[in-house]
HTML snippet that shows the backbone in 3Dmol.js (N, CA, C, O; Angstrom):
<script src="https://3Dmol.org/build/3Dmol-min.js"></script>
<div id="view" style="width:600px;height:400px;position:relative"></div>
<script>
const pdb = `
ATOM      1  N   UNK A   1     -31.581  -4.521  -7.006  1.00  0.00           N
ATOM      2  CA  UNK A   1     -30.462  -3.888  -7.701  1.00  0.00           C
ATOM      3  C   UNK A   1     -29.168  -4.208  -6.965  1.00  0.00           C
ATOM      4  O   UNK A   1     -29.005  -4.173  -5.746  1.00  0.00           O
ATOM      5  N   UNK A   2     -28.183  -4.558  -7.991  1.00  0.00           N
ATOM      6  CA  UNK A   2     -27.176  -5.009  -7.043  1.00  0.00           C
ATOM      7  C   UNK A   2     -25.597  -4.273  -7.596  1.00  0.00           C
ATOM      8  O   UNK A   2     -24.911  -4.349  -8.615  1.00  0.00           O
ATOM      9  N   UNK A   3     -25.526  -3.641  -6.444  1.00  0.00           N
ATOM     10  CA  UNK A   3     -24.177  -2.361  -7.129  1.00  0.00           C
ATOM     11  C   UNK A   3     -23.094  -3.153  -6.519  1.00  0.00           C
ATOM     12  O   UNK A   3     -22.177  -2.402  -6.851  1.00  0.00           O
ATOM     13  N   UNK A   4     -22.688  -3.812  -6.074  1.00  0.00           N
ATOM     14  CA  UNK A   4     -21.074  -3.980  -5.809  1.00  0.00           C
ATOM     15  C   UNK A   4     -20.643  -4.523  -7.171  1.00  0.00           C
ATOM     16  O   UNK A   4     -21.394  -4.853  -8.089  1.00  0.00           O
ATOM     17  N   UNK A   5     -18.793  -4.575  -7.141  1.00  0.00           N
ATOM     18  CA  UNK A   5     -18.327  -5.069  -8.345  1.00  0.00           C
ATOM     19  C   UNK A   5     -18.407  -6.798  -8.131  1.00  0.00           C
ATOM     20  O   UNK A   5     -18.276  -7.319  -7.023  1.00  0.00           O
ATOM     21  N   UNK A   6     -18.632  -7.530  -9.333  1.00  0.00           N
ATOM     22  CA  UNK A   6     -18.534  -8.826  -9.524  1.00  0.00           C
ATOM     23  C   UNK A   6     -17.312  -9.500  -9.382  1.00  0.00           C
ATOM     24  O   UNK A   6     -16.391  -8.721  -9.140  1.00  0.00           O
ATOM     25  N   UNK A   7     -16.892 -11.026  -9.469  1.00  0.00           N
ATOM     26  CA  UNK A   7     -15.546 -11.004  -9.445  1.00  0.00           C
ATOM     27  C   UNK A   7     -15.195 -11.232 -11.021  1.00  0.00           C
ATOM     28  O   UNK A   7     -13.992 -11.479 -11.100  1.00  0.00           O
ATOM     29  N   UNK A   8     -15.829 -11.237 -12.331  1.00  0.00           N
ATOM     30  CA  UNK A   8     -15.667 -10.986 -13.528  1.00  0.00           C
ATOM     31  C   UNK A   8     -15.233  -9.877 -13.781  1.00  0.00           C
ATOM     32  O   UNK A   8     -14.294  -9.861 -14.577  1.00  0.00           O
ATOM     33  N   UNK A   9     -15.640  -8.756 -13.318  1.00  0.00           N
ATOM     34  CA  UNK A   9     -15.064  -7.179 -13.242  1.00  0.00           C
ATOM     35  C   UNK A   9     -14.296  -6.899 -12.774  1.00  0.00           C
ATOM     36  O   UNK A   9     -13.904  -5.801 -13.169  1.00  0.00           O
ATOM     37  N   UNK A  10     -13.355  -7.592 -11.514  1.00  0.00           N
ATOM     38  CA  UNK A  10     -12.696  -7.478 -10.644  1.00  0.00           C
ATOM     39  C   UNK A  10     -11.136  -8.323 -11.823  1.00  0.00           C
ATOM     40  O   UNK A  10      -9.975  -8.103 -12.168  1.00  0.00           O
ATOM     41  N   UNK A  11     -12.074  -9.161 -11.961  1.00  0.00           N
ATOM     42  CA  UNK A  11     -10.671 -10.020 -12.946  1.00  0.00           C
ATOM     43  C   UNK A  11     -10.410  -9.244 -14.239  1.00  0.00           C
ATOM     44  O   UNK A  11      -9.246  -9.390 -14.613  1.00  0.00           O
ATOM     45  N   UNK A  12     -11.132  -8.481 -15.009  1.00  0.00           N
ATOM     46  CA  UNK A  12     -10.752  -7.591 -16.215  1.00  0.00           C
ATOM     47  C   UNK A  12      -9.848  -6.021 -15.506  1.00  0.00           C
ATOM     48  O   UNK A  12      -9.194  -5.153 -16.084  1.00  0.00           O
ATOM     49  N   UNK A  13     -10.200  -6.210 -14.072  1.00  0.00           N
ATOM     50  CA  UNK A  13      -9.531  -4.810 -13.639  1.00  0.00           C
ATOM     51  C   UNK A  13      -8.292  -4.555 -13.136  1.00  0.00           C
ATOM     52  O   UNK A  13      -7.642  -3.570 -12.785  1.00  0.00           O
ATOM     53  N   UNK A  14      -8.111  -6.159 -13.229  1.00  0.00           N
ATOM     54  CA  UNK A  14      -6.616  -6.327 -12.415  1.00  0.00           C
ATOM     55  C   UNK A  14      -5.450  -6.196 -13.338  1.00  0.00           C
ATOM     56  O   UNK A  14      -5.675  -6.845 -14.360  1.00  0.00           O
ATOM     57  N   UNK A  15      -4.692  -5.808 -13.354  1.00  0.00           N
ATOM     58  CA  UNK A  15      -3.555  -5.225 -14.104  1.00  0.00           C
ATOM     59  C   UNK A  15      -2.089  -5.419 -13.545  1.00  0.00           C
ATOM     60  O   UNK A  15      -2.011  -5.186 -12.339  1.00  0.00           O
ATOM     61  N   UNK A  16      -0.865  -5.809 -14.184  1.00  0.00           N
ATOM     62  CA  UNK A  16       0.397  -5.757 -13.704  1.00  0.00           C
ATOM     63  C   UNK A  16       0.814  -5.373 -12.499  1.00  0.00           C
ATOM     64  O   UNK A  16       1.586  -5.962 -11.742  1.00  0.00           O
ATOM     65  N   UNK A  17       0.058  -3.972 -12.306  1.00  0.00           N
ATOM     66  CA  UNK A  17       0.611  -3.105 -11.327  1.00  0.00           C
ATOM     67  C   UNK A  17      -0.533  -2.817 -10.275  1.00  0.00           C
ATOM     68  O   UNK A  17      -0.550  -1.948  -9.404  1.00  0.00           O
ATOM     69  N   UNK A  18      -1.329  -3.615 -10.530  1.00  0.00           N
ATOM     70  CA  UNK A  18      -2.442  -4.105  -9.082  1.00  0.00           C
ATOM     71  C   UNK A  18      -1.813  -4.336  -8.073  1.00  0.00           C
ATOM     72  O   UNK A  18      -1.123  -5.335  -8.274  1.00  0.00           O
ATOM     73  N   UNK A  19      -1.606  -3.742  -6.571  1.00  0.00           N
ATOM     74  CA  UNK A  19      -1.343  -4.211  -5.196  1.00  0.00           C
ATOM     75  C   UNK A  19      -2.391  -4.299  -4.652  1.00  0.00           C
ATOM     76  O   UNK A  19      -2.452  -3.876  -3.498  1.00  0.00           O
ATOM     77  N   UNK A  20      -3.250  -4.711  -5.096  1.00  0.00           N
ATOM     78  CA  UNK A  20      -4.184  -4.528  -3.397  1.00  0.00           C
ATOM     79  C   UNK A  20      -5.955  -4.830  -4.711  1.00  0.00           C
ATOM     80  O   UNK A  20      -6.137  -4.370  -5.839  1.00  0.00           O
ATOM     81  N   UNK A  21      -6.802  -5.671  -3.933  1.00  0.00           N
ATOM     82  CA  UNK A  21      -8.378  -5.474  -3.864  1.00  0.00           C
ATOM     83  C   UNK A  21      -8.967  -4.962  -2.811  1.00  0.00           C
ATOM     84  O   UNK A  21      -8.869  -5.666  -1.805  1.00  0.00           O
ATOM     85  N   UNK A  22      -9.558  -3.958  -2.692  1.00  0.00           N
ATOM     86  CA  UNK A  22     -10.577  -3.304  -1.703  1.00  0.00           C
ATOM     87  C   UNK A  22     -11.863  -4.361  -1.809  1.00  0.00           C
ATOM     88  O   UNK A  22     -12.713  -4.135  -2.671  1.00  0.00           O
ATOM     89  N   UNK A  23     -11.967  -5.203  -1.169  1.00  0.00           N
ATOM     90  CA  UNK A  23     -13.759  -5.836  -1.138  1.00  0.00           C
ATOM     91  C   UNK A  23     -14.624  -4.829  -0.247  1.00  0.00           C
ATOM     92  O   UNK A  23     -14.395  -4.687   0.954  1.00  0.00           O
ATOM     93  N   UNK A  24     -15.558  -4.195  -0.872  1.00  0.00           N
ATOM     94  CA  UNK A  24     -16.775  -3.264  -0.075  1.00  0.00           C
ATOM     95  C   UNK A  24     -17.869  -4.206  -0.059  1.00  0.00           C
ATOM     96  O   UNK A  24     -17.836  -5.166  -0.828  1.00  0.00           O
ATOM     97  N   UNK A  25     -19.029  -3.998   0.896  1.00  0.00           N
ATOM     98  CA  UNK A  25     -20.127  -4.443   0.772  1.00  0.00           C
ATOM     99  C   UNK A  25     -20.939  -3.055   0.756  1.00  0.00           C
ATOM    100  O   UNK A  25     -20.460  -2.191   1.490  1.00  0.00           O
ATOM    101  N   UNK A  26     -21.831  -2.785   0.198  1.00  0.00           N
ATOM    102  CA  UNK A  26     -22.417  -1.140  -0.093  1.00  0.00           C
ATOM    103  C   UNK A  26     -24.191  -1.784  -0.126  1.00  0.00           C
ATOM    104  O   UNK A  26     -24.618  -2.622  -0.920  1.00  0.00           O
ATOM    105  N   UNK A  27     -24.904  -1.160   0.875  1.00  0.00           N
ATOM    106  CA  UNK A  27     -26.200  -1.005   0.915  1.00  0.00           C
ATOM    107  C   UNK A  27     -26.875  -2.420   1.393  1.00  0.00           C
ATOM    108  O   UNK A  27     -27.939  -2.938   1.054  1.00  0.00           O
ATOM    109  N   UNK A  28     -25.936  -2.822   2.239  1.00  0.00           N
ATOM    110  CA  UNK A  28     -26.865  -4.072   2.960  1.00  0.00           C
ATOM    111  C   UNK A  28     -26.152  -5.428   1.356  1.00  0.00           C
ATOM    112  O   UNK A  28     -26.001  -6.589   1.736  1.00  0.00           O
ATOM    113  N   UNK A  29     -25.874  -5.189   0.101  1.00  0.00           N
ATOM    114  CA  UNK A  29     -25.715  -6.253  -0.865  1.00  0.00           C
ATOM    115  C   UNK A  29     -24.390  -6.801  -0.521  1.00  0.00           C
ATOM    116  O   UNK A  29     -23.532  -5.971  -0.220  1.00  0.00           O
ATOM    117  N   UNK A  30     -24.052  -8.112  -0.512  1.00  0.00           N
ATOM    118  CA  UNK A  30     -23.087  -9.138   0.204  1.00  0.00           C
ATOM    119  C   UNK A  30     -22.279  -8.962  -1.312  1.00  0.00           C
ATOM    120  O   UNK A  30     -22.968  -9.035  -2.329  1.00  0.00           O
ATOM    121  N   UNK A  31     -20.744  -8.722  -1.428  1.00  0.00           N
ATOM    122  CA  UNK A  31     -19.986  -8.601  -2.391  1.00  0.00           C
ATOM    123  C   UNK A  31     -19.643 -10.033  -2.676  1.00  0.00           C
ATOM    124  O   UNK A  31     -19.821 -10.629  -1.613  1.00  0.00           O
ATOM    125  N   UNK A  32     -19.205 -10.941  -3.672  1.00  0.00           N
ATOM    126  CA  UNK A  32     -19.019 -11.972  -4.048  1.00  0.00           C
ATOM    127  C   UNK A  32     -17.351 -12.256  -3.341  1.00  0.00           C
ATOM    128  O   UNK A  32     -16.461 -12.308  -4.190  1.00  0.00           O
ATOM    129  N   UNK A  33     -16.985 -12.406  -2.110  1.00  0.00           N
ATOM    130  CA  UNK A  33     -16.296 -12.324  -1.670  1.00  0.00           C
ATOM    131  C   UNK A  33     -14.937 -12.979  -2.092  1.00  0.00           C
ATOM    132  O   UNK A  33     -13.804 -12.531  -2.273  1.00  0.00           O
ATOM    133  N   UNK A  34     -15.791 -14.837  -2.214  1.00  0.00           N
ATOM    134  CA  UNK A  34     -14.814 -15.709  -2.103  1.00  0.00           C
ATOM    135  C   UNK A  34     -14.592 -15.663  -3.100  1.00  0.00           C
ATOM    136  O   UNK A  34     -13.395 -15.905  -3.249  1.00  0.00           O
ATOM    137  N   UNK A  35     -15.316 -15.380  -4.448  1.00  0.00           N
ATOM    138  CA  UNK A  35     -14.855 -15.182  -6.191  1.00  0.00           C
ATOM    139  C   UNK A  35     -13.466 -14.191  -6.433  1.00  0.00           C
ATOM    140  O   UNK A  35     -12.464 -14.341  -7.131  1.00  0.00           O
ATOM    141  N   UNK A  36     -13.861 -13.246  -5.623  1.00  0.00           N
ATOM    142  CA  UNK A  36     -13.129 -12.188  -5.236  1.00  0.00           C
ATOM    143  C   UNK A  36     -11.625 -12.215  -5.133  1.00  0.00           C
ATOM    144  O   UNK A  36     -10.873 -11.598  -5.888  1.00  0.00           O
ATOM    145  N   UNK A  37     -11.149 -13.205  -3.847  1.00  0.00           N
ATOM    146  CA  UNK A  37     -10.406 -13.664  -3.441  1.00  0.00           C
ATOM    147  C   UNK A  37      -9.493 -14.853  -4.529  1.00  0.00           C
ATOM    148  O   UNK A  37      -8.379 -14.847  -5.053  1.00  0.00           O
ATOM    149  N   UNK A  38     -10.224 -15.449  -4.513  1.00  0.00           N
ATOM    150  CA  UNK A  38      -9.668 -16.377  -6.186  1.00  0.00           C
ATOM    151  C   UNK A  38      -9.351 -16.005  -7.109  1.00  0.00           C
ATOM    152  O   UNK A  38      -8.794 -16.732  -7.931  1.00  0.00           O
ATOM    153  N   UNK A  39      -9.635 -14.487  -7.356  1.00  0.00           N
ATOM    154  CA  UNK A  39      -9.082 -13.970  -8.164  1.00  0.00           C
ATOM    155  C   UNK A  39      -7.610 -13.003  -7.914  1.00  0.00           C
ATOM    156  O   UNK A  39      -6.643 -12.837  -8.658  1.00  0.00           O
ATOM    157  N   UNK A  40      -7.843 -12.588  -6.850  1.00  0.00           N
ATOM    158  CA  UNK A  40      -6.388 -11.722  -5.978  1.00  0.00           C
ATOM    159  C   UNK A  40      -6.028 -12.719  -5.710  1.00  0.00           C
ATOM    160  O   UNK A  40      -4.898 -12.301  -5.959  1.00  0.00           O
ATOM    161  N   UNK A  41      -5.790 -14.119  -5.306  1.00  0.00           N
ATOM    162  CA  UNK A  41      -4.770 -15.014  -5.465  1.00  0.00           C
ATOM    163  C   UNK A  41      -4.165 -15.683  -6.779  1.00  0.00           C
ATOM    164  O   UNK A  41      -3.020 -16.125  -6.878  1.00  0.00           O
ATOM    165  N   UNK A  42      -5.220 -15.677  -7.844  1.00  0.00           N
ATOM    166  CA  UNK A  42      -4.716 -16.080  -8.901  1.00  0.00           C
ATOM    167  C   UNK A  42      -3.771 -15.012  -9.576  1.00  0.00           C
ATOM    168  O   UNK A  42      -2.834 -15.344 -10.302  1.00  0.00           O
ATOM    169  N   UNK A  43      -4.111 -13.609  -9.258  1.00  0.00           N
ATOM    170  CA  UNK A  43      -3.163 -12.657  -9.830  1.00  0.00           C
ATOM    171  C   UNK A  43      -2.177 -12.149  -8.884  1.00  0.00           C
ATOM    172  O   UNK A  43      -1.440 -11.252  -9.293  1.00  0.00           O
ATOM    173  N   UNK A  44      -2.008 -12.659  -7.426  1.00  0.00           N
ATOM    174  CA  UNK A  44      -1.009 -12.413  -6.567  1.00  0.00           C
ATOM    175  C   UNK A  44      -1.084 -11.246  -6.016  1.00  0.00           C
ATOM    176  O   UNK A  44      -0.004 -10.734  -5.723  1.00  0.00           O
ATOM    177  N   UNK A  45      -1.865 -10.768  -5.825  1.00  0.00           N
ATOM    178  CA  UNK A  45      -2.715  -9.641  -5.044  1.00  0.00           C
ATOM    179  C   UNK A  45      -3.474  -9.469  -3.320  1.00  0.00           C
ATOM    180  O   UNK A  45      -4.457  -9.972  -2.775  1.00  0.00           O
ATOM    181  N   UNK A  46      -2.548  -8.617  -2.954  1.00  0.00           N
ATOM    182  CA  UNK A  46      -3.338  -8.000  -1.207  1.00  0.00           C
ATOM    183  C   UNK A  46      -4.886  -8.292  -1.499  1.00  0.00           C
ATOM    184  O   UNK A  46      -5.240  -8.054  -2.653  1.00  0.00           O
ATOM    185  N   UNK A  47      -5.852  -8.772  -0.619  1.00  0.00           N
ATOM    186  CA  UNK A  47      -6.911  -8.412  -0.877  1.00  0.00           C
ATOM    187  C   UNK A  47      -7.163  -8.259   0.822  1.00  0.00           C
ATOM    188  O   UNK A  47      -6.507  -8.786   1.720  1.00  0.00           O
ATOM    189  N   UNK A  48      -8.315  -7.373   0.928  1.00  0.00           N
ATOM    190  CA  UNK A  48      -8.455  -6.528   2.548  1.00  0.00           C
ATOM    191  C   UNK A  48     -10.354  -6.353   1.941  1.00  0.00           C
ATOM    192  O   UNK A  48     -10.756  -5.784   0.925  1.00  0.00           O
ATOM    193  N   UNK A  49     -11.301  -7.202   3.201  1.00  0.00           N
ATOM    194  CA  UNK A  49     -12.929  -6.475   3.061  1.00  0.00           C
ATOM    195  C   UNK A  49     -12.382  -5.268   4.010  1.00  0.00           C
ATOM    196  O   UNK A  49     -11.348  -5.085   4.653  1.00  0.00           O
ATOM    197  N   UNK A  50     -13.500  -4.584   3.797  1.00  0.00           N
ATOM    198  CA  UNK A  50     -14.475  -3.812   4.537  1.00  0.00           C
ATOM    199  C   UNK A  50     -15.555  -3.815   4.808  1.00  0.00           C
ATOM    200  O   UNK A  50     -16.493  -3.486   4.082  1.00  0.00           O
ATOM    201  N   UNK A  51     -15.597  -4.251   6.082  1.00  0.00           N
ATOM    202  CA  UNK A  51     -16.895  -4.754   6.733  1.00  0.00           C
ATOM    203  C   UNK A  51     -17.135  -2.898   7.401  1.00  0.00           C
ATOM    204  O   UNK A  51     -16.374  -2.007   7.777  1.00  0.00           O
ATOM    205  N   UNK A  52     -18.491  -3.047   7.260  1.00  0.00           N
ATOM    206  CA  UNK A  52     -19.445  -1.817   8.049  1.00  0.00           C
ATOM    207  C   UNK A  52     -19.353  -1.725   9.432  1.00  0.00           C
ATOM    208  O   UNK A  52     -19.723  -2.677  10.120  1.00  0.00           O
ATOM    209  N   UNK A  53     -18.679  -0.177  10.200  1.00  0.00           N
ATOM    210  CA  UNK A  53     -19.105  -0.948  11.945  1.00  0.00           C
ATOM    211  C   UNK A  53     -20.521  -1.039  12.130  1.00  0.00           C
ATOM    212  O   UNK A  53     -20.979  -1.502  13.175  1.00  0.00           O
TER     213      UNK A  53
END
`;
const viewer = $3Dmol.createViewer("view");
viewer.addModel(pdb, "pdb");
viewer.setStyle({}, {cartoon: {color: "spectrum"}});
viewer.zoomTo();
viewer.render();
</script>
């Protein structure tokens, strides 16, 4: 089972007034990082992971 957001979901969520992507990784599942990122650059967006200590 894989719960983080995709970067397809991430790209329908981004909006005008988007500053910032939070990348989480939640339960050991690796978030699609670099998709991620390609997308907060294509829409001109902060993006910041959060890695687990």
């Amino acid at each position: 089972m894989h719960l983080n957001i995709s970067a397809a979901q991430v790209e329908t969520a981004v909006t005008p007034v988007t500053k910032a992507i939070l990348i989480t990784h939640l339960f050991g599942g690796i978030a699609e990082t670099e998709a991620i990122i390609a997308v907060a650059r294509r829409q001109d967006t902060v993006k910041q992971e959060k890695l687990p200590p």
